[in-house]
DRENBA-401398 format. One line per 3 residues: number of its first residue (from 1); their letters; for each residue y, x, z of C-alpha. Coordinates in Angstrom, 1 decimal, decimal comma. Layout:
BEGIN
NUM> a> Y X Z  ... $
% end
This chain:
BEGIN
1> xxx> 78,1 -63,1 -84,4  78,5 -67,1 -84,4  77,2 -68,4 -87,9 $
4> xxx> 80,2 -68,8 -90,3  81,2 -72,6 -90,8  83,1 -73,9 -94,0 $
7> xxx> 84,2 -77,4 -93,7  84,9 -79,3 -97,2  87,0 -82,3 -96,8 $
10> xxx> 85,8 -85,2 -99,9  82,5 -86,2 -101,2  83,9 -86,4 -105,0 $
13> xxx> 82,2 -83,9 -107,5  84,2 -80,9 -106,9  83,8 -81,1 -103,4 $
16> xxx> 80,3 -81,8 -102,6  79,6 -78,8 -105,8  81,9 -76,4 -103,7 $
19> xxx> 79,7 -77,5 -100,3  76,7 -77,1 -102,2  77,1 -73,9 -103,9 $
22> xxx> 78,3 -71,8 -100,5  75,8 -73,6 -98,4  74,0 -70,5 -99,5 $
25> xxx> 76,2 -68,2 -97,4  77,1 -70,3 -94,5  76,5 -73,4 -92,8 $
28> xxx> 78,2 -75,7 -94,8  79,7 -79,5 -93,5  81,0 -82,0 -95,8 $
31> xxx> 83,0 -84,9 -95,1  83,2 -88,3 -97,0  84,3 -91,7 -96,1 $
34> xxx> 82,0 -93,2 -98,0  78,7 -93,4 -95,7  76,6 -94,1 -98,7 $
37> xxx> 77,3 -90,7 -100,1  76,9 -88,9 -96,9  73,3 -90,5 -96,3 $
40> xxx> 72,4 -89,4 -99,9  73,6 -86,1 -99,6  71,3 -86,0 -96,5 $
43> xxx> 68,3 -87,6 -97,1  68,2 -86,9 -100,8  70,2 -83,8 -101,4 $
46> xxx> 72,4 -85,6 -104,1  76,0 -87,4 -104,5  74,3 -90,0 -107,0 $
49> xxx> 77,5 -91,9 -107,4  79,4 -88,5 -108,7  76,7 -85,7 -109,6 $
52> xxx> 73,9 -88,3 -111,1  70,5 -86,5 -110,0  71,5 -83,0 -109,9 $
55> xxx> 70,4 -81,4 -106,9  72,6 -80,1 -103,9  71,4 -77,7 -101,8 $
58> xxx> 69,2 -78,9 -99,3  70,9 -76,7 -96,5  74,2 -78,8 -96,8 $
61> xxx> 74,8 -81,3 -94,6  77,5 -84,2 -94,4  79,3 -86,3 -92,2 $
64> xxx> 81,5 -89,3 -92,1  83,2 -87,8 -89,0  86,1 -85,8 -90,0 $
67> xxx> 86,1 -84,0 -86,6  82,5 -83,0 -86,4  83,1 -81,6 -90,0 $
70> xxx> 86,1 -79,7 -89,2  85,3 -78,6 -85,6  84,5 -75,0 -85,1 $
73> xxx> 84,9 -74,2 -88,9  85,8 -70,5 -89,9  87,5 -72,7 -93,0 $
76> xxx> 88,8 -75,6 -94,6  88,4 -76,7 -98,2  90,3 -80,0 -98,9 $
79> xxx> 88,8 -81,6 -102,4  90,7 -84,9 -102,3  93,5 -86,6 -104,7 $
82> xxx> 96,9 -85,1 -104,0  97,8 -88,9 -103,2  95,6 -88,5 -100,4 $
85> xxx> 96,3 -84,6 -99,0  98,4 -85,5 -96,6  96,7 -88,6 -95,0 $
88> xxx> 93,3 -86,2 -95,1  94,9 -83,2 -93,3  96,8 -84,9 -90,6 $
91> xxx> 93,2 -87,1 -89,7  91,7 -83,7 -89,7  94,7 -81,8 -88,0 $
94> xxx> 93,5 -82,2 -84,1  90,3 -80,7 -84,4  91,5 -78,1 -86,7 $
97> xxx> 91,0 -74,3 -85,0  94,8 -72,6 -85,3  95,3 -69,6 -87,7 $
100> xxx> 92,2 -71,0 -90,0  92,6 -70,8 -93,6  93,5 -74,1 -95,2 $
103> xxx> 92,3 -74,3 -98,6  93,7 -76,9 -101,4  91,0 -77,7 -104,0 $
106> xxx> 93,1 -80,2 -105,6  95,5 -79,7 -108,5  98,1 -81,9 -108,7 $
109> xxx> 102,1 -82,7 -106,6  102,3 -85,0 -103,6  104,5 -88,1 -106,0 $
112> xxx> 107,4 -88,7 -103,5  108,5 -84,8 -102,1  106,8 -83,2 -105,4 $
115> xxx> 105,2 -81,0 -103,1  102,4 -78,6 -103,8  99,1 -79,0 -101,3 $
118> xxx> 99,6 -76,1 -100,1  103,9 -76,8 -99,1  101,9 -79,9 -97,5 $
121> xxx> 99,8 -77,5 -95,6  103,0 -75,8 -94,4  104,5 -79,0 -93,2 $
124> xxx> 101,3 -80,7 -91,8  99,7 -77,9 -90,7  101,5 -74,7 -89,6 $
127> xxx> 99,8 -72,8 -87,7  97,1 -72,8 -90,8  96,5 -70,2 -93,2 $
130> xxx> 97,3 -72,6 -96,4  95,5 -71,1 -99,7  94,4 -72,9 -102,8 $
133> xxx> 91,2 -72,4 -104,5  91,3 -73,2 -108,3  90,6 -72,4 -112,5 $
136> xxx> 87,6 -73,4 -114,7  86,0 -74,9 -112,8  83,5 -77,9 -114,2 $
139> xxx> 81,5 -79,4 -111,0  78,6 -80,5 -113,5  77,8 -76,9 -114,6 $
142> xxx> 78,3 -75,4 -111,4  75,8 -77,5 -109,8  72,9 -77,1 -112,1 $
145> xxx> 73,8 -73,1 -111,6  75,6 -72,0 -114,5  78,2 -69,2 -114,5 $
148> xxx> 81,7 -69,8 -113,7  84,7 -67,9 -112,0  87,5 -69,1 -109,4 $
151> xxx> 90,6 -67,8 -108,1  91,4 -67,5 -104,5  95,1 -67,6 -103,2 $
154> xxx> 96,3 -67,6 -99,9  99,6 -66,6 -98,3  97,4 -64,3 -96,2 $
157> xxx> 95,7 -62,1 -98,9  93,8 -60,3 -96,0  91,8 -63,6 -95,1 $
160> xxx> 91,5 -64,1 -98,8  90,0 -60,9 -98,8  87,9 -61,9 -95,9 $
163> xxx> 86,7 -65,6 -97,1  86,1 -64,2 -100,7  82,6 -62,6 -100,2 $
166> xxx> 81,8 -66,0 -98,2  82,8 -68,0 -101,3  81,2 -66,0 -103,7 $
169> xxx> 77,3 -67,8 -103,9  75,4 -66,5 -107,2  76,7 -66,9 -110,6 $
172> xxx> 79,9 -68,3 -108,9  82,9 -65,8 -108,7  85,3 -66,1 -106,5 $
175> xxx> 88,5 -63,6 -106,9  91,5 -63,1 -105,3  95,3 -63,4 -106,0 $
178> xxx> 98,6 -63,3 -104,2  100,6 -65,5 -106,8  99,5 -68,5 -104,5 $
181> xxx> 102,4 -70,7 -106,7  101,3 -69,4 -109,8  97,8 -70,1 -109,0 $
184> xxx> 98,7 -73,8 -107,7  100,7 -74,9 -110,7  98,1 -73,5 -113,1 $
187> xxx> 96,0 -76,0 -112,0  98,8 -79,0 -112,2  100,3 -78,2 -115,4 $
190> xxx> 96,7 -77,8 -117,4  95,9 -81,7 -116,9  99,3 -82,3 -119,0 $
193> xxx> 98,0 -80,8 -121,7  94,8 -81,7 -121,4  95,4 -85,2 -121,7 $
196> xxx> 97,7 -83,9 -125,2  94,3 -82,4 -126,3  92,3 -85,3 -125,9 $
199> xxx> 94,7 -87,5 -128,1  94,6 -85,4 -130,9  91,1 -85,1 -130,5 $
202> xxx> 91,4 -89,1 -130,7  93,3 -89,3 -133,5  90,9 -87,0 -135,4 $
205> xxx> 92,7 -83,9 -135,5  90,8 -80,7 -135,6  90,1 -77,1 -134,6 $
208> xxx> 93,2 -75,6 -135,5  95,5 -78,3 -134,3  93,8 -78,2 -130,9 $
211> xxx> 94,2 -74,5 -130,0  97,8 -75,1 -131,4  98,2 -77,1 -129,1 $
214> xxx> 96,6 -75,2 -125,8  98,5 -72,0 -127,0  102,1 -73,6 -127,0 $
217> xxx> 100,7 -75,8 -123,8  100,2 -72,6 -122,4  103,6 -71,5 -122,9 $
220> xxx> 104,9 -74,8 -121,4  103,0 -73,7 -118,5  104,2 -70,3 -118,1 $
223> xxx> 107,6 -71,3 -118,7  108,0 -73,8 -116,2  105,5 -72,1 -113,6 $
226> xxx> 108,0 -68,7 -113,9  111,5 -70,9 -113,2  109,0 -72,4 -110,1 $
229> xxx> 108,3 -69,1 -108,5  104,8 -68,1 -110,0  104,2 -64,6 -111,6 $
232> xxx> 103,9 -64,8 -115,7  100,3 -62,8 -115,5  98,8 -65,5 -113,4 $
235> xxx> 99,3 -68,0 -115,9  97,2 -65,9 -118,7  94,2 -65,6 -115,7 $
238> xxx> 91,7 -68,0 -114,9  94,7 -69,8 -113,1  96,2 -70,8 -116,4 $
241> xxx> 94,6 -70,1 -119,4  90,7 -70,2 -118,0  91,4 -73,7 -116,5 $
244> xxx> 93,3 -74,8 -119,7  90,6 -74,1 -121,8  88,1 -75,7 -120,1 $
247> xxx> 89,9 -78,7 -119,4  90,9 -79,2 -123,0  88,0 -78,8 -124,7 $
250> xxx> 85,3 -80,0 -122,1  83,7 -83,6 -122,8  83,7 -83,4 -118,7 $
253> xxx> 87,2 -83,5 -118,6  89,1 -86,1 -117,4  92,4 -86,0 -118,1 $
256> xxx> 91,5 -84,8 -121,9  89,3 -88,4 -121,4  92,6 -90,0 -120,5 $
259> xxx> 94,2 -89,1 -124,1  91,3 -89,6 -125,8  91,6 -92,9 -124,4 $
262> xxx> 95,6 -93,5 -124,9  94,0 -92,6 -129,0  92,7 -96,0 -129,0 $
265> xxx> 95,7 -97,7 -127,9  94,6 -98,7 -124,3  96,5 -99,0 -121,7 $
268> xxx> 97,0 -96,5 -119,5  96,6 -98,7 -116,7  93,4 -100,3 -117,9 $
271> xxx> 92,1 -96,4 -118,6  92,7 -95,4 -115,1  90,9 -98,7 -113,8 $
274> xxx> 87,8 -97,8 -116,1  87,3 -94,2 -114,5  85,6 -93,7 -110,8 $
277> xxx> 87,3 -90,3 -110,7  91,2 -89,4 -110,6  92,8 -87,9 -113,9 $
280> xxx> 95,7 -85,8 -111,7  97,3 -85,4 -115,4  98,3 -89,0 -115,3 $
283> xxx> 100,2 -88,9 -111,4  101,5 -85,5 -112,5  103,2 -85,6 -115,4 $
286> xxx> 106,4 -87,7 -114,2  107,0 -85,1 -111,1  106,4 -82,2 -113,4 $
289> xxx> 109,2 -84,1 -116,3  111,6 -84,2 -113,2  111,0 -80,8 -112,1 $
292> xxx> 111,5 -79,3 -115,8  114,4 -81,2 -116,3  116,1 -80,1 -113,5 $
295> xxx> 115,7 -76,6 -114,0  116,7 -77,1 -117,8  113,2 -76,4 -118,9 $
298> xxx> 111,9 -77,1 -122,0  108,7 -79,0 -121,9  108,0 -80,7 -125,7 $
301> xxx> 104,2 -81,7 -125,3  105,0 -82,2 -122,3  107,3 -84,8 -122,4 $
304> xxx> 105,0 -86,7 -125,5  102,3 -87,7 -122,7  104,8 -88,5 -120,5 $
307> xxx> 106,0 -90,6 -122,8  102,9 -92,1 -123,8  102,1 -92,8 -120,1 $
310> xxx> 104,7 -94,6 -119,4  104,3 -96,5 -122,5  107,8 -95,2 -124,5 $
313> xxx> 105,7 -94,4 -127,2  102,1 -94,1 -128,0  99,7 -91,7 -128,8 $
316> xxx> 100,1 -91,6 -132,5  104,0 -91,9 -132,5  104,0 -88,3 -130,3 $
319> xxx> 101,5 -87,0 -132,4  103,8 -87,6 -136,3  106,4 -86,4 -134,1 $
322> xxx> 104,3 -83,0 -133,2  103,9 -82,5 -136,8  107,6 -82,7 -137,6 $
325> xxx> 108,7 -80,2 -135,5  110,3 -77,8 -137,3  109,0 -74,2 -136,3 $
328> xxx> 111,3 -71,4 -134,9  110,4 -68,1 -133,0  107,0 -68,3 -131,5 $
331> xxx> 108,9 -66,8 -128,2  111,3 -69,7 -128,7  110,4 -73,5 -126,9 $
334> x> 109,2 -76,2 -128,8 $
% end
């Protein structure tokens, strides 16, 4: 048998960790644009500019080619914005093997057709497999070989089946699920909140005014992912819950960054240019607002960031306004 090939498409954290990390089990090929990172990644066996010194695998290799990284692969793992999926894909499409799993490591909704990656897989991409591979996830502490699980989806659950002992590398766990919309918006709706979190945390709030706030977040989630076409059990899996909790409380986090931030009273614009990395939370939340309000979906904290964002109000305004809430049924929105 031909060695098995995994391509990841984008030299950011997530995706050179993911290259890294299965490297172990197959040859591994990532792709970048930027040929700085792809000469570190193969003389020095490090993404300096996102990893600092941590150490990659030296079995991975990389490429600024997107068709020499994509040729012959068994796989592919996409790990770039959502702004940028589609533009990624179809540069990738021609030398693309048909009926090859077509993984989306990015969790967030194309802006203009609010379309998940993996609908843009569908579109772009059709004779692909389209999957998503997501949850807690923090690239830092999966590189320097901590534990962590993920959740495999595709619309296949066969080849899920079939790519899941390839993904699994170590203390990395990789399992499976058929809720591949449930899985997707997990990832999406978690930066919301996230970014929620990190204003309270801002603003000096504490323990019990955080978990408060992932639990009812949580709801939001399940709520909104349920009316979208996900399953309710996904959302309390590493899908939704796992990846909400590690967004929200993790000093790694971006989007929780991104409130801390708005805390401060920056802009959000001036945040956004500060950071080197993309807080999908921020591009997000206005798709996810028009979504919810078109199916009549309750979306409280929700709507506060999105407010905040687009500079209605301001992180301290939403946050009095959290605390005047009046309290109904905890089954009950708000």
């Amino acid at each position: 048998m031909k060695p098995f090939k995994i391509a990841v498409l984008g030299g950011g954290s997530w995706g050179t960790t993911t290259a890294s990390v299965i490297s172990r089990n197959c040859t591994s090929v990532l792709w970048a644009r930027d040929t700085a990172i792809v000469d570190a990644i193969n003389r020095e066996h490090r993404n300096p500019r996102y990893l600092g010194d941590a150490a990659l695998n030296p079995k991975l290799r990389a490429t600024a080619e997107i068709g020499e990284a994509v040729s012959g692969a068994d796989a592919v793992l996409i790990a770039v914005p959502s702004s940028h999926f589609r533009e990624v894909l179809s540069n990738a499409l021609p030398d693309i093997t048909d009926a090859v799993p077509v993984i989306s490591l990015s969790k967030g909704l194309e802006k203009h057709t609010r379309m998940r990656m993996t609908e843009i897989i569908r579109e772009v991409a059709p004779a692909s497999i389209s999957g998503v591979l997501t949850g807690p996830n923090l690239a830092r502490e999966i590189v320097a070989g901590q534990a962590a699980a993920s959740v495999l989806a595709l619309e296949n659950h066969e080849a899920a089946l079939a790519l899941q002992g390839v993904l699994n590398a170590g203390l990395f766990r990789v399992y499976t699920n058929d809720d591949v919309i449930g899985c997707e918006l997990g990832g999406v709706l978690k930066n919301i909140i996230a970014i929620a979190v990190g204003m309270g945390d801002g603003l000096g709030a504490g323990d019990n005014t955080r978990a408060a706030l992932i639990t009812r977040g949580l709801a939001e989630m399940s709520r909104l992912g349920k009316a979208l076409g996900g399953r309710a059990e996904t959302f309390a899996g590493l899908a939704g819950m796992g990846d909400m909790i590690a967004t929200c409380t993790s000093p790694q986090s971006r989007n929780r960054h991104v409130g801390i931030e708005l805390a401060k009273g920056r802009r959000i614009d001036d945040i956004i240019d500060s950071m080197h990395m993309v807080a999908e939370g921020v591009k997000s939340a206005p798709t996810v607002i028009e979504l919810a309000r078109e199916n009549q979906i309750s979306l409280p904290i929700s709507e506060d960031v999105y407010r905040v964002i687009t500079g209605e109000s301001n992180a301290r305004g939403v946050y009095r306004g959290l605390l005047r809430v009046a309290a109904g049924a905890e089954s009950e929105p708000g």
